[in-house]
Phi, psi and omega in degrees: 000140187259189162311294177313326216251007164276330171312306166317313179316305211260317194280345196300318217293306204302358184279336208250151206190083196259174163204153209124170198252303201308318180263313163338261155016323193264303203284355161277344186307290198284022196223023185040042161056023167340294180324335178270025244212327192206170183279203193165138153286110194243161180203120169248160187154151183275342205201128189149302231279303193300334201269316197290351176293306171338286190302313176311291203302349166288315189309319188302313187258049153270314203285000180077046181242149173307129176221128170283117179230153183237118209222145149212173354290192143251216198247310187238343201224114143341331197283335198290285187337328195208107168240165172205125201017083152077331170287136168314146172304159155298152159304305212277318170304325174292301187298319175293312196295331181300311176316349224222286163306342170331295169288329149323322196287312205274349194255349162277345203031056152356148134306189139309312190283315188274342171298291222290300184298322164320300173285359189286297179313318150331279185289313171334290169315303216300322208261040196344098162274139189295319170208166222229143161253083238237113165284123184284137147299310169209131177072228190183288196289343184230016158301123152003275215312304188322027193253304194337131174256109200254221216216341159204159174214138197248155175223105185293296172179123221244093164233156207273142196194145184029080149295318205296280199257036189233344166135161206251294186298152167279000172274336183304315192269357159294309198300324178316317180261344140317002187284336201267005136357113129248115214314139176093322215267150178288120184242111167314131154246079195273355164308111197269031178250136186288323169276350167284317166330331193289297208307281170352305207256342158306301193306312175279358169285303189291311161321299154305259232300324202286335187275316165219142190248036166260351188277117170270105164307161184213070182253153196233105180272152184262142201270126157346297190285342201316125144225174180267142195235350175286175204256137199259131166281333179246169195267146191099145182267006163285328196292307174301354169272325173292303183273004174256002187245337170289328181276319186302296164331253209338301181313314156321322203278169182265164187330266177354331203229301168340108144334134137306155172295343182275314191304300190342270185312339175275233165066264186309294207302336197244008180290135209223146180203109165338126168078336160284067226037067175270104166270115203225072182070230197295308185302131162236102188274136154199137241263346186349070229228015158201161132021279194287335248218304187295342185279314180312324181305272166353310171270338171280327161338289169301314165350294204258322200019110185283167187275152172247173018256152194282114139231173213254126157269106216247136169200125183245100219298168201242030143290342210254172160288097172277324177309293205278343170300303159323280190312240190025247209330302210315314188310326196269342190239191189252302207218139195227174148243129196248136212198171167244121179289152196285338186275016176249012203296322163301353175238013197280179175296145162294116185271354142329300157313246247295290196298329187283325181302305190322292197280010179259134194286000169295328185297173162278189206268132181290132158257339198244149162336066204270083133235191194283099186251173167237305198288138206278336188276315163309336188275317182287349166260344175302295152007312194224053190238115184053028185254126140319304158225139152223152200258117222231135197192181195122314186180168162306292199317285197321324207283314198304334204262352182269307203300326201270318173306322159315293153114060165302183131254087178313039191206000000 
């Protein structure tokens, strides 16, 4: 099997969006059970989760441990999902180990997400890693991910995001991510509003209980004002609230695996995470894809105030709260351009909707420039027409297909 046809293989899977333990559970079954081979992190969270994963793993292989890191979505390469110190899976590694799961995958009828998460884990052993940094893909408790016995599990911070499967409220979607709870184990609360924290930790007590009801929760809240106060590689002040729930986790782990403070602050300080407020010359990428994601854009924007006038290149899933992202944005840019990233097409927004919103006078008042371009290529030369910066935000899909249209790199 070559690369392209484990990908041909592999990608039909992602329309299906299942939930349980059980076909995880079989293809480590047939992989000899990886997952016990090495120690691990878990990091759950609506919004967060990917930078702090970033960061444990920097700090860990600073501290000079072999590290396994696990991510989703990517931006341009399926390969970006399973690193070791910093490095991608091989093209070769995919096809084999996919080549290797095949019949497991077909005969569990796997997702994409539970194939993936198998070979991440897969690769991990083979390439004995000491420990492993693992992102719930969605949700938690009943996330691919959830087979892991880690050595800490972190909850970053809880806004409403997939409602259709996590639930309409944010306490429905706390219990949710609280599902990655485990009895003995230090569970990170990094939600800085003091009463959802609670809700968060109320949940994961209930979780435990619901399984034994002898499972003693160990949970370590992170104080609400808490940031990192050291020099940040990343931007925004959310980001720094993200390295003080990241540094606490460290803290957590046991004498072995514990970092020092100097690897920590060397770490954190030169660490880069693709797509997060990524400033490139002119370009500014960010991955902003609900509501909450969009304001930390918005405030670091002013933060940093980039040269103007900013304008945007916006595509957005057409799942998402988009209405309130947009006013969110409109106040921060000059000019936005509205578009289809190409790799959302099965998901894009309605642009009818979307054309009746733009002209309904009901909306709030526009402070920046809005249109409707729908073809990307044309939105994408419009765009950097008279731009100071552009700002390319919206999705995973948008920043991966301008960085790949570009001839970028994700990393």
């Amino acid at each position: 099997m070559s690369y392209q046809s484990a990908i041909d293989f592999l990608f039909p899977r992602t329309t299906q969006i299942k939930f349980g333990l059980d076909a995880t559970r079989a293809l480590l079954v047939a992989l000899g059970d990886p997952q016990d081979r090495f120690a691990a992190v878990h990091v759950a969270g609506t919004n967060g989760k990917g930078s702090v994963s970033a960061l444990i793993a920097a700090a860990l292989q600073e501290a000079g441990f072999r590290v396994g890191l696990y991510t989703s979505p990517h931006l341009i390469s399926f390969r970006e999902r399973i690193r070791v110190d910093g490095v991608p899976i091989s093209e070769a590694a995919v096809a084999a180990w996919t080549s290797h799961l095949q019949p497991a995958i077909e005969a569990s009828e796997a997702t994409f997400f539970e194939a993936t998460t198998a070979m991440a884990f897969a690769h991990f052993a083979a390439r004995d890693v000491d420990i492993a940094v693992v992102e719930v893909g969605l949700g938690g408790r009943l996330d691919s991910t959830n087979v892991i016995t880690p050595l800490a599990c972190i909850v970053t911070h809880i806004a409403l995001d997939h409602q259709k499967y996590l639930g309409d409220t944010v306490e429905e979607i706390a219990r949710e991510k609280a599902g990655i709870a485990k009895p003995g184990v230090p569970f990170v609360i990094g939600e800085p509003d003091p009463d959802l924290a609670e809700v968060v930790r109320r949940a994961a007590e209930d979780v435990l209980r619901g399984r034994d009801a002898r499972a003693a929760l160990v949970p370590v809240m992170v104080p609400p004002g808490a940031t990192w106060s050291k020099r940040l590689g990343l931007v925004g002040r959310h980001q720094r609230r993200n390295a003080a729930v990241a540094g606490v986790a460290l803290d957590q782990l046991p004498v072995p695996f514990r970092p020092s403070k100097y690897a920590v602050a060397a770490a954190f300080a030169r660490v880069r995470v693709p797509g997060r407020f990524d400033q490139r010359g002119k370009w500014l990428f960010d991955v902003a894809h609900n509501p909450d994601s969009m304001r930390a854009l918005t405030a670091a924007i002013a933060e940093v105030k980039p040269p103007r006038p900013i304008h945007a290149l916006v595509s957005i899933l057409g799942d998402k709260a988009w209405p309130e992202m947009l006013v969110e944005l409109d106040h921060a840019i000059d000019a936005g351009w509205l578009t289809i990233a190409p790799s959302a097409d099965t998901r894009k927004w309605d642009l009818g909707w979307l054309e009746r919103w733009l002209s309904d006078p009901a909306r709030p008042a526009a402070v920046a420039r809005w249109r409707l371009v729908p073809d990307f290529q044309q939105a994408l030369f419009e765009v950097q027409s008279g731009a100071g910066t552009v700002l390319v935000t919206g999705s995973f899909h948008t920043v991966g297909d301008v960085m790949q249209e570009l001839g970028l790199e994700a990393a």
